[in-house]
C-alpha positions in Angstrom: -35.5 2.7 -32.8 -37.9 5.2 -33.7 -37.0 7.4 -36.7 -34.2 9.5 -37.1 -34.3 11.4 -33.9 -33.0 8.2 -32.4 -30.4 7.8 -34.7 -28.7 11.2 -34.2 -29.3 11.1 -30.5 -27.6 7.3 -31.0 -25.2 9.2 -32.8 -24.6 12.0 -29.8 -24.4 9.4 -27.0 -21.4 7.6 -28.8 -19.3 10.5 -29.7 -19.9 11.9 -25.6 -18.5 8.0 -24.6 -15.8 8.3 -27.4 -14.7 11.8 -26.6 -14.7 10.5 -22.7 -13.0 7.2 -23.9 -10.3 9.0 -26.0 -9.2 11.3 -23.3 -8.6 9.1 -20.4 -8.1 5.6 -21.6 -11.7 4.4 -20.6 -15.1 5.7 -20.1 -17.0 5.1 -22.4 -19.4 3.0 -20.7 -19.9 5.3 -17.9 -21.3 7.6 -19.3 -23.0 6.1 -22.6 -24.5 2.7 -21.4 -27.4 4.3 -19.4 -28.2 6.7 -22.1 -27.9 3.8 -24.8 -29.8 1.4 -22.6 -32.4 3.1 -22.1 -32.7 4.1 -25.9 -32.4 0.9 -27.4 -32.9 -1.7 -24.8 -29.9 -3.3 -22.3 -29.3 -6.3 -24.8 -28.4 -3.7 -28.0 -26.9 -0.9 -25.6 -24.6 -3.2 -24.0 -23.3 -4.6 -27.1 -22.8 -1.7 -29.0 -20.9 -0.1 -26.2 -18.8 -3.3 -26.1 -18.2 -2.4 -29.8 -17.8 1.3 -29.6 -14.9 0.6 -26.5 -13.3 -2.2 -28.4 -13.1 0.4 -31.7 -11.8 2.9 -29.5 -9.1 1.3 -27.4 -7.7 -0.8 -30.5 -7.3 3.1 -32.1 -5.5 4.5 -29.0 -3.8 1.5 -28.8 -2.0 2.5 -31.9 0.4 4.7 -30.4 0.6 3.5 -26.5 0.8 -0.5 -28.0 4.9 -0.5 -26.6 4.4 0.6 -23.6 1.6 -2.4 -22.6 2.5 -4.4 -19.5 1.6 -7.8 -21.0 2.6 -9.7 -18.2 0.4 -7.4 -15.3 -2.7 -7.5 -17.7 -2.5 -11.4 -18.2 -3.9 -12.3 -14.7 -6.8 -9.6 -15.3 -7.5 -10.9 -19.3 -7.7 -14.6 -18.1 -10.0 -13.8 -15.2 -12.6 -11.4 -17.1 -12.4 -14.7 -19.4 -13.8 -16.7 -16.8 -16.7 -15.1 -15.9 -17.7 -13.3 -19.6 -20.4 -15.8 -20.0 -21.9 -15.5 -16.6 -22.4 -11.7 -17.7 -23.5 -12.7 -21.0 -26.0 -14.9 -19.3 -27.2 -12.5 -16.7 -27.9 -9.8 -19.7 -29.9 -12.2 -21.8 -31.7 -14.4 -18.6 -32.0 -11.3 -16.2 -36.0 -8.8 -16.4 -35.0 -5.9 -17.8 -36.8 -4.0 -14.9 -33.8 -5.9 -12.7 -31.5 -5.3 -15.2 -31.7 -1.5 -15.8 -31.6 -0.9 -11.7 -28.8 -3.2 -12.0 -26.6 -1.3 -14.0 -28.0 1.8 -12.8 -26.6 0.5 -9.2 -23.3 -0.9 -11.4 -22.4 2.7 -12.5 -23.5 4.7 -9.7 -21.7 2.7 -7.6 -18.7 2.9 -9.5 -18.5 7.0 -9.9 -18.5 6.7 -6.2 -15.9 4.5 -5.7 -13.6 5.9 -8.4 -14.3 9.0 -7.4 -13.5 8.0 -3.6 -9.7 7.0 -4.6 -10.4 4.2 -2.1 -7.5 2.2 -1.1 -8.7 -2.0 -0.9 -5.1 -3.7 0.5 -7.2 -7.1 -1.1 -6.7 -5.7 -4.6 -2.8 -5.6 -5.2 -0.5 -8.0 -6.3 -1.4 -10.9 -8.0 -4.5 -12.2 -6.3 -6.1 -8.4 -6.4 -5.7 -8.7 -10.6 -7.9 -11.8 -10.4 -10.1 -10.5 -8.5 -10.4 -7.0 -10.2 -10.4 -9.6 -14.0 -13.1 -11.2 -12.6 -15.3 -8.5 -11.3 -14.6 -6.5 -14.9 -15.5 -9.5 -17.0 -18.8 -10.2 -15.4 -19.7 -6.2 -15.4 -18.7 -5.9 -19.2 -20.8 -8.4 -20.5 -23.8 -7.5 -18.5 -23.6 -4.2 -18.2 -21.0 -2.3 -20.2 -18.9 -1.5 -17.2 -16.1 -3.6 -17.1 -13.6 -0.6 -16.8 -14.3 1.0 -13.1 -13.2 -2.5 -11.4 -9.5 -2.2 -13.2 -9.5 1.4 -12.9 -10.0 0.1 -8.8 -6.8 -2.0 -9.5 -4.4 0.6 -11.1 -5.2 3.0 -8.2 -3.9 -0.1 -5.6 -1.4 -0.6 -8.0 0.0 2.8 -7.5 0.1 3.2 -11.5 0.6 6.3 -13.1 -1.9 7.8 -15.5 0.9 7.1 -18.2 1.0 3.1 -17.1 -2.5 2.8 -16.9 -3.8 4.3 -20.4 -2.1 2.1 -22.7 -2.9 -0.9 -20.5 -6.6 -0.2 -20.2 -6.5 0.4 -23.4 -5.4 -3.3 -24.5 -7.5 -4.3 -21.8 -10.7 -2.7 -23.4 -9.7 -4.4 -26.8 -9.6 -8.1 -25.2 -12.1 -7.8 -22.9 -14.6 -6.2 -25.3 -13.8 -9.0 -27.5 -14.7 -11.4 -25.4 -17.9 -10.1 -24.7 -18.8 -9.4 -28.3 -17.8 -13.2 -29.3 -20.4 -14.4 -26.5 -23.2 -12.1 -27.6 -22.6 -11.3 -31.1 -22.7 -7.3 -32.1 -26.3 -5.5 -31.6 -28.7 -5.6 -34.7 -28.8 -2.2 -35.6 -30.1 -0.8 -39.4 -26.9 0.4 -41.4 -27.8 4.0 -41.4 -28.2 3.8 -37.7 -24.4 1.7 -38.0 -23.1 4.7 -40.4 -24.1 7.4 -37.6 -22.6 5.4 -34.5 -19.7 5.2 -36.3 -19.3 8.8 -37.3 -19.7 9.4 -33.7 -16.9 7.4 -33.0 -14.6 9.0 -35.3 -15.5 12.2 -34.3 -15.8 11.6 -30.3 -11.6 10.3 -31.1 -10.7 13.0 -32.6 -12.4 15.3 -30.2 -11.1 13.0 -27.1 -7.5 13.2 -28.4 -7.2 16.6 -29.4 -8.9 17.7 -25.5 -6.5 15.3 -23.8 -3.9 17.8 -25.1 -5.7 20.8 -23.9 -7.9 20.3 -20.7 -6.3 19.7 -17.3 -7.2 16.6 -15.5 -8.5 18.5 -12.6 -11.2 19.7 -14.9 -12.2 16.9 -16.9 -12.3 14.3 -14.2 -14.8 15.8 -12.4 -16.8 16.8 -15.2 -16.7 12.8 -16.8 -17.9 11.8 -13.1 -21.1 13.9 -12.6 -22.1 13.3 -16.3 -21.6 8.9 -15.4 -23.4 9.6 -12.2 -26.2 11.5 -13.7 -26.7 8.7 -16.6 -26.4 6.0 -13.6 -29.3 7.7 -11.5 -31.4 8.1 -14.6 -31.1 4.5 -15.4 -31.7 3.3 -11.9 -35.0 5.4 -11.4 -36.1 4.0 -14.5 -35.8 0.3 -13.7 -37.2 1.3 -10.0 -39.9 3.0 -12.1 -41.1 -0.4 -13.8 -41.1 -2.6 -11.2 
């Protein structure tokens, strides 16, 4: 990173993705792994988003944690636990040029579809889990995006925003996890640490505190265009250095 400017725009991304994260039970990705990944490279912008979403979920977790359907979520933990390294292996292995259009395609793609509310018959029940686990685990650990795949598999699911938060949220502590214990966390200074994490706090507080206040039909829309915006950036830029 260069200088402070990086720091506290470091800082900015990760309390937009916390805020985002906070008030609908994931997000954060979406909208901070293209701004993250293209300031501190895909390797450090993955991981710290696997941090920051891990952080967040285990603090939202604190008040949903009863209402977690342990037995739905197992088919989709144990898959994303299958195919965590192949991610991890893609991230590390894969030109970055290929990599940021990659997860420029990766999130695009996926404000599309969520935004579509598409219907896929092939991802309910138990087989549609697997597949969604599997899709999600390979996404998190390459790109940051593991949430868009079981958001997919709520909305077959016919889950209510109340099932699905707490749910995602234990999702997004396990599968972040498991993506940090292949990679290891980003090697970042500890000033640089002290302002991502005083983002997070912040972005929490701000996410809860919104959740209470903003309708759905305003905020969805708004989280969507900002993802897709990030997603295009990304996308020209690894078209850009090809």
């Amino acid at each position: 990173m260069n200088g402070w400017a990086d720091a506290f725009a470091l800082a900015a991304i990760v309390l937009a993705g916390s805020t985002v994260q906070r008030m609908s039970g994931m997000g954060f990705a979406l909208v901070a792994v293209p701004a993250l990944v293209l300031l501190i490279g895909p390797a450090h912008g993955v991981a710290l988003s696997n941090c920051a979403s891990g952080v967040i979920s285990a603090a939202g977790l604190v008040d949903t944690w009863r209402r977690v359907r342990l037995a739905a979520m197992a088919p989709l933990v144990v898959a994303a636990a299958c195919t965590v390294p192949a991610g991890t292996w893609a991230l590390h292995h894969v030109p970055e040029p290929d990599l940021l259009t990659g997860m420029g395609l990766l999130v695009t793609v996926s404000v599309a579809v969520i935004a579509s509310g598409v219907r896929v018959p092939a991802l309910r029940g138990r087989g549609g889990a697997v597949t969604a686990g599997a899709a999600s685990g390979f996404m998190n650990a390459s790109a940051g995006v593991g949430g868009p795949a079981v958001s997919l598999y709520a909305v077959n699911a016919e889950w209510s925003v109340a099932e699905f938060v707490p749910n995602a949220q234990f999702y997004g502590v396990v599968v972040n996890a498991l993506s940090l214990g292949a990679k290891g966390v980003p090697h970042l200074s500890t000033p640089v640490w002290v302002l991502a994490a005083a983002g997070m706090a912040v972005g929490t507080l701000a996410g809860r505190a919104l959740s209470e206040r903003v309708p759905e039909r305003w905020a969805r829309p708004a989280i969507l265009l900002l993802a897709l915006a990030g997603g295009l950036t990304t996308l020209g830029k690894g078209i850009g250095e090809w």
